[in-house]
N, C-alpha and C positions, 0 to 999 in steps of 0.2 A: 623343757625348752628354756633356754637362758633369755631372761629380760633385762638384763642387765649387762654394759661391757663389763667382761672378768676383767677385774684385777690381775695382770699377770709378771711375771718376771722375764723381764728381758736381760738379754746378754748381747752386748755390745760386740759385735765384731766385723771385721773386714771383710766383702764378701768377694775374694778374690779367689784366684784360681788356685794358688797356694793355700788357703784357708780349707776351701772345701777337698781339695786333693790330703791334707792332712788329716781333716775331719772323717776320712771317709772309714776308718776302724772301729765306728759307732756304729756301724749300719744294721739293722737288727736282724735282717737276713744273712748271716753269716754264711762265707765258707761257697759251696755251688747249687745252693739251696736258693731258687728263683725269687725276686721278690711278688708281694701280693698282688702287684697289678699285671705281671707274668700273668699270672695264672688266674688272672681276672678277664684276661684280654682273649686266654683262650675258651672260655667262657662263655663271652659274650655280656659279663656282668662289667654294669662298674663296682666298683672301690674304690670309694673315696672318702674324705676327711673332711672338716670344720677346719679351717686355716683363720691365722690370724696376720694381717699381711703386715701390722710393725715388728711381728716376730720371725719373718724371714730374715731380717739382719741376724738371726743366729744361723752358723752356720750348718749344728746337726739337724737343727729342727728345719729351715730348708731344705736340706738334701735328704733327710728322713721322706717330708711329703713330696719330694718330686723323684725317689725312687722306690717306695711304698703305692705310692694309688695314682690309679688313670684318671680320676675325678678329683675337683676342687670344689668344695664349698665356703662362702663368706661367710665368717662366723658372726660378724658386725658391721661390715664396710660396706652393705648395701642396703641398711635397715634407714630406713625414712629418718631417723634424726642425726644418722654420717653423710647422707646423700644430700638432705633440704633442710640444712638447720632452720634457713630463714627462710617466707615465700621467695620463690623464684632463683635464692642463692644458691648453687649447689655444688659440693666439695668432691669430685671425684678421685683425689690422689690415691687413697686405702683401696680404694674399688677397681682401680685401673691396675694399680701393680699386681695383688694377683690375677687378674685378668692375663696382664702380660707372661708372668709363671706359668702358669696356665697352658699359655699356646709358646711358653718357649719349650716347655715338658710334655709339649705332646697329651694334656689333658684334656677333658671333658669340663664343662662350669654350671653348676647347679645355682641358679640363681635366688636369694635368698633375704630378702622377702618382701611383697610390693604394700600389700593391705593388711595391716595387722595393728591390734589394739595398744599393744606395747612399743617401747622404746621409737614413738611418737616424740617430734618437734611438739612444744607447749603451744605452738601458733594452732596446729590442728588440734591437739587433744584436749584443747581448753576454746576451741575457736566455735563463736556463735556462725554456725552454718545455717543457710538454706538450703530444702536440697540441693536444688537449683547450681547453689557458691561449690556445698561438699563435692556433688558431681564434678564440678569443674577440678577443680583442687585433686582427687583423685586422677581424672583422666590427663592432666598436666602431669602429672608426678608418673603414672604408670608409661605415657607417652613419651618421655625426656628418659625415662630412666632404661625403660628396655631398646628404645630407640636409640639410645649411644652403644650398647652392646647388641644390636641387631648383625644376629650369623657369628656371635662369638659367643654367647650364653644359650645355651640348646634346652634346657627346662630350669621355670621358674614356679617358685611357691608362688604363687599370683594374691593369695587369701592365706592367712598365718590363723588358726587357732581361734576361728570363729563362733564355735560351741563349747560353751564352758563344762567345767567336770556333772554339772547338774545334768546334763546331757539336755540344756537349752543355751539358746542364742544368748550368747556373752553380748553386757552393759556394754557397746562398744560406744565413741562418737558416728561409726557409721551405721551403727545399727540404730541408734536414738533417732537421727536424722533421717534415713533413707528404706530403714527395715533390714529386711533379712532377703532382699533384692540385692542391694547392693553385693552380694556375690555374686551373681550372675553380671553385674553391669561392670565387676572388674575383671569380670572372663572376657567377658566382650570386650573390651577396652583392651588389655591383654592382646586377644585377638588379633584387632587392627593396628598393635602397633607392633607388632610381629608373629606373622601370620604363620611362617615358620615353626615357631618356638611350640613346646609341649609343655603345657598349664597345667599347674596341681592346686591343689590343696592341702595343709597341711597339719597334723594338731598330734598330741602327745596324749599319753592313756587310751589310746584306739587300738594298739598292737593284739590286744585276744578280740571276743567277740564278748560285748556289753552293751550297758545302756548307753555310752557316749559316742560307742563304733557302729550302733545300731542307728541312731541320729545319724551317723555321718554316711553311713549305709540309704539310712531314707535321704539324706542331702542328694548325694551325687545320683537317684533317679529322681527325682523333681528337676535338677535341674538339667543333665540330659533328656527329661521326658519334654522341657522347656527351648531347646535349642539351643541350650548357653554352651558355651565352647568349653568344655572340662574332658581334660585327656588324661590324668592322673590325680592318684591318692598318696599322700606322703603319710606311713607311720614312724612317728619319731623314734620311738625306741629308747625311751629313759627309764631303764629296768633295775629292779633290782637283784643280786647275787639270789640266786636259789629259789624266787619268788616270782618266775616267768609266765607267764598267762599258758596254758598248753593245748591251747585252738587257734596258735598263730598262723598256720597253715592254713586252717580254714576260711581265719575271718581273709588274708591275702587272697586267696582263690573266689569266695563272693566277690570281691571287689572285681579282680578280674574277669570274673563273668560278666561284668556290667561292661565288659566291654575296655575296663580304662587300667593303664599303666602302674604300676604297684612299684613306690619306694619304698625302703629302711630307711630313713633318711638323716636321723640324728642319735646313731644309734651308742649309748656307752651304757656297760652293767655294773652298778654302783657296789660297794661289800663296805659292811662294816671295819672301823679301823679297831686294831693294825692289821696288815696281811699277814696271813700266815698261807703255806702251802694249801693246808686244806682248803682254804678258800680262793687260794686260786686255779684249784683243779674244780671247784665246783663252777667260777666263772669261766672256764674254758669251754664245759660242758653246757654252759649256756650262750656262750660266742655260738659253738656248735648247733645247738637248736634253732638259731636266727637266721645262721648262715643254712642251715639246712632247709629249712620252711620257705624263706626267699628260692633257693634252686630246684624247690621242687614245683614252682608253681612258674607255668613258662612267661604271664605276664610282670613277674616280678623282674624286675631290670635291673635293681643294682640294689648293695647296701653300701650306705656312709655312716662310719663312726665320728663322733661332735666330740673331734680333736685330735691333735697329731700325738699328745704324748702326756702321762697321768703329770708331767707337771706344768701345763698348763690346763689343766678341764675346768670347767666352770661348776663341779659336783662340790668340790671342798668347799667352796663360796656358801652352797645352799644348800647342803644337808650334812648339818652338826654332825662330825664323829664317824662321815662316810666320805669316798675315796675310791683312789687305783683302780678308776672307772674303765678306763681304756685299756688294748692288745698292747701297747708299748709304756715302760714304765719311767719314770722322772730319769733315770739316767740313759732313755733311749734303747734298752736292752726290750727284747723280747720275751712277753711274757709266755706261762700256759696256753692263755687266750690266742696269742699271735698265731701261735703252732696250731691251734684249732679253726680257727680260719684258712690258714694255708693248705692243713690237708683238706678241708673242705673242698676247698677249691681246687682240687686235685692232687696237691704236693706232696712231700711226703710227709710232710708235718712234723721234723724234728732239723735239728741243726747237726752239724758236727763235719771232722775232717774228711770221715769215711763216706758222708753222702755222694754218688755216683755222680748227682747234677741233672739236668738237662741233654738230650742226644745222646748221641749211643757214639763209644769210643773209638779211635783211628785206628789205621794198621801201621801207622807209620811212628818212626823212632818219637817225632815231635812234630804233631798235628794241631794248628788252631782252624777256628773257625771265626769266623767274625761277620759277625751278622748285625742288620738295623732293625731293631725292632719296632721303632716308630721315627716318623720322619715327617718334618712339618719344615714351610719355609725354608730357612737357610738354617737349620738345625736338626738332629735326629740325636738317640738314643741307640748305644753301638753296644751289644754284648759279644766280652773274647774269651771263647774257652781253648784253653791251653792241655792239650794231652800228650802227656809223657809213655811212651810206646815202648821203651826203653827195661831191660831186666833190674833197675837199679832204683833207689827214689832219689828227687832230685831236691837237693835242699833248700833254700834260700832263693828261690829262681829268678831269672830276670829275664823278661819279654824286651828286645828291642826291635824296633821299625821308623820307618823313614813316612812321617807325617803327609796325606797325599797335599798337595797342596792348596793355597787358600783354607785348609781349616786349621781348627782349633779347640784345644780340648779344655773345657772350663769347668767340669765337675765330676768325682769319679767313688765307684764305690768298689769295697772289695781285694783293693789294689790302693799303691800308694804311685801315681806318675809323676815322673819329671821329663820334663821339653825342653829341648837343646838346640836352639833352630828350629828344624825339621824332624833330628832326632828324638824319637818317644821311647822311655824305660820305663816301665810297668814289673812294680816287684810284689811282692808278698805285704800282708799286715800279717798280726799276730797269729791268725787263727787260722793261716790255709800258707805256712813256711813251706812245706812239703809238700812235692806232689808223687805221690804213692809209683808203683810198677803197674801201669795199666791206668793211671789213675788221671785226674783233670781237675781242674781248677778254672772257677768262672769268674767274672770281673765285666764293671761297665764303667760305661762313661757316657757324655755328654757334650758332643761336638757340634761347631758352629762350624759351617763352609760358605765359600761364596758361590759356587755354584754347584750341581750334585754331589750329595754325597759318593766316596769311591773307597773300595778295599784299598790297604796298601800294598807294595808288588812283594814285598816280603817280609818276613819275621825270622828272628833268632833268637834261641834258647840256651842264653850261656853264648856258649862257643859254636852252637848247633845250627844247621838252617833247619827252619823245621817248613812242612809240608801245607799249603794250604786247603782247607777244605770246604 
């Protein structure tokens, strides 16, 4: 679990429509091969990431997570010393934008974290409380802070990491002052200020079954045997290459017996540096294991990896000599790991020109389809597969259509657009120039309208009209 903001590298860029329409040849789903939240969606899983909301000014690492995962998690922007530096003052910029990302991408928002011993304001973690003051000060802070994201954050770590490795109640300031209650009094709290929402818990080294998953095992019946409002267990998932607990499945499944919701929730598998192949075919086959154990146990709801991409993780920070934690690697490529998640999830788990894609092919010379696959407000997420029906392959190809009106297309993967007016041209990037005999090519984007979204009345391939479908 990171206690510390990572140091990270930023890249300064322009976040325009041109920007990310350029950017879009980094996309680690290459080619017609679905991205993860595709096939997370069909599922029923989330998949989601640890976001860092000043590093959406980069263009690949933006459109990596908002065409990668149906879920967003705050990697820092909602930890009690970004939210409350000072009593009563509170900075929501960091926290608001990707909130906004968020619901402009059709996400899910894991909210992250209200009571936790670390990355504490010095007012609290050093402040002489009564319980009496600590109560107040908590139920202020959890009340202000879910209360501004009331019906836009659907599950929050409510309690971060409240039994230490000892598998006893972690030295905290609320456990000094108030005990080992004060979890239940921040469920409750929680509770009333969105009644809504589905509260977890959450802590790191609980993923197999041990002494400190077994504590967390007895927590959550004391305190549903207590009435306290607790609807899930987060395990974090900070693992190492080759060295995975292998009763994940079980300890997941106890927990769901109790009744309560089962994350992955910060999940990256750490490998000694440097990488070499073999070690990334052994973390694949442990993406594998996680991603498997989560779907076979039907109260598991989602796995999120804690980060969008190995060059931002917070691994290199805190473990000398270890790295290339994460499915996507420093230059946004897809790794082993990616492709084992994806066929997890159904897909076919490999990239390349030859993959068929999604749906089954037309009979016509030049058949699109174009479909929303999610659609919120005055925005939606449009996928267009393009198939060539035709004895011949077709080279270089270019999709044109007449934009329906009031929208606008401001971010796109797969595909390079340009917008002419009304007119839209959708070409190839490097890696899908050809579309084979029989063959298809998939591509998205990300449109704003002013009022519903609508298919266009037609498309042309080249010189061709082709066929909608």
């Amino acid at each position: 679990m990171p206690t510390t903001p990572r140091p990270v590298k930023t890249v300064l860029a322009s976040v325009t429509a041109a920007v990310l329409l350029a950017a879009a040849a980094a996309t680690p789903a290459h080619a017609q091969s679905p991205p993860l939240r595709d096939l997370a969606d069909q599922q029923g899983l989330r998949m989601g990431a640890a976001v860092a909301s000043h590093l959406l000014d980069d263009a690949d690492y933006r459109r990596t997570a908002a065409t990668e995962f149906n879920s967003v998690t705050h990697e820092n922007d909602l930890k009690w010393e970004s939210v409350q530096p000072q009593p009563g003052q509170y900075s929501w910029s960091g926290a608001d934008r990707l909130v906004e990302f968020a619901e402009q991408n059709g996400q899910q928002i894991h909210g992250h974290t209200l009571v936790w011993h670390s990355q504490l304001p010095s007012w609290v973690e050093n402040g002489s409380f009564t319980p009496a003051e600590l109560t107040q000060v908590m139920e202020d802070h959890i009340d202000t802070t879910m209360g501004r994201y009331r019906g836009q954050i659907q599950t929050w770590d409510v309690v971060n990491e409240p039994i230490g490795d000892d598998a006893q109640f972690r030295n905290s300031v609320f456990h000094r002052v108030l005990g080992e209650d004060f979890i239940a009094q921040s469920l409750h709290m929680a509770r009333a200020a969105d009644p809504e929402a589905t509260l977890f818990i959450n802590d790191y080294n609980i993923d197999g079954i041990n002494a400190k998953s077994d504590a967390y095992y007895e927590l959550a019946q004391d305190l549903l045997a207590q009435g306290a409002p607790l609807d899930g267990i987060g395990l974090q998932g900070h693992l190492i290459s080759g060295q995975l607990p292998q009763d994940i499945q079980q300890n997941i499944q106890r927990f769901a017996d109790l009744g309560l919701e089962v994350m992955i929730t910060e999940l990256d598998i750490r490998m000694t540096m440097p990488v070499t192949q073999q070690k990334l075919e052994q973390q694949a086959r442990d993406y594998t294991q996680v991603m498997d154990a989560c779907l076979a146990v039907s109260g598991c709801s989602g796995v999120t990896v804690w980060g969008v991409t190995d060059a931002h993780s917070w691994v290199p920070d805190h473990f000398t000599g270890e790295g290339a934690a994460l499915p996507i690697d420093d230059d946004y490529e897809a790794k082993p790991a990616y492709w084992s998640i994806h066929e997890a999830l159904g897909g076919d788990g490999q990239n390349g020109p030859d993959d068929p894609g999604p749906g089954e092919p037309g009979t016509g010379t030049c058949e699109v389809a174009y479909d929303f696959t999610s659609q919120w407000g005055q925005g939606a997420v449009v996928e267009v597969t393009v198939h060539n029906g035709s004895g011949s392959a077709v080279q270089d190809w270019s999709l044109t259509w007449e934009r329906p009106s009031g929208e606008q297309i401001s971010s796109a993967w797969n595909s390079l657009i340009q917008q002419s007016g009304t007119t839209v041209t959708a070409g190839p990037v490097e890696w899908n120039r050809s579309i084979a005999p029989g063959g298809q090519v998939s591509f998205g984007f990300q449109t704003t309208h002013a009022g519903a979204p609508s298919v266009p009345g037609g498309f042309s391939l080249g010189s061709e009209s082709c066929t909608i479908r």
